[in-house]
C-alpha positions in Angstrom: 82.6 176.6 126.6 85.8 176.2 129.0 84.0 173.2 130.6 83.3 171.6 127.4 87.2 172.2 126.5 88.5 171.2 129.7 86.9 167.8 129.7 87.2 167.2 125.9 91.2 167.6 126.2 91.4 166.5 129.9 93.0 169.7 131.2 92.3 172.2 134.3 89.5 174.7 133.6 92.3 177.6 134.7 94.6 176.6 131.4 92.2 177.6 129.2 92.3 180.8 128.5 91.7 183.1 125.0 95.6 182.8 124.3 95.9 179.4 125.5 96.8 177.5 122.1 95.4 174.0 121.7 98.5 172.2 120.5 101.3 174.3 122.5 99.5 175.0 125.7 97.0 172.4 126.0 98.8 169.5 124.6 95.9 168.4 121.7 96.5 166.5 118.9 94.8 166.4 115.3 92.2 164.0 116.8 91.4 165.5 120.1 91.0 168.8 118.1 88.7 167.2 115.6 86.7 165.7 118.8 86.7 168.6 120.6 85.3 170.8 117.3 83.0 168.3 117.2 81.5 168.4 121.0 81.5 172.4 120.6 79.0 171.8 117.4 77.1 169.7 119.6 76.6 171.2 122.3 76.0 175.3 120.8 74.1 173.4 118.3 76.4 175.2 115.1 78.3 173.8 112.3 82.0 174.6 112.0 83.1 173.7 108.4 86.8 172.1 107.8 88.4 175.6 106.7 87.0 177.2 109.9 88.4 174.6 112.0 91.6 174.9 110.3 92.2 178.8 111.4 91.6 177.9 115.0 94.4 177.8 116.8 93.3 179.0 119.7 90.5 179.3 122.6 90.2 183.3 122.0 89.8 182.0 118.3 87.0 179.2 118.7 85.0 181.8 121.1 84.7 184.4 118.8 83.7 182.2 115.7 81.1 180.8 118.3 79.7 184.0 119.2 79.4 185.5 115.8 77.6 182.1 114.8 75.1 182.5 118.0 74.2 186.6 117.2 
């Protein structure tokens, strides 16, 4: 999952953390987070609907909605 979020927003694999915040930390926009949900449905094979997506703020936040749709 850090892979895929490192090379969707073009950042260092150390920056993301569970507290690093898309927008503040990582510098995405509304597009790079709507490509970036996008590549994470992809590639864990899930769907995250549009009010999901809109509570995630963070990495913490996108790994636990990923787990609980894996289990």
């Amino acid at each position: 999952m850090q892979a895929v979020i490192s090379g969707q927003l073009n950042v260092d694999a150390a920056q993301v953390t569970p507290e690093a915040e898309f927008v503040k930390d990582l510098g995405a926009d509304s597009l790079d987070i709507v490509e970036l949900i996008m590549a994470l449905e992809e590639r864990f094979g899930i769907e995250i609907p549009d009010e999901q997506a809109e509570k995630i703020v963070n990495v913490g936040d996108v790994m636990r909605y990923i787990e609980k749709q894996l289990i």
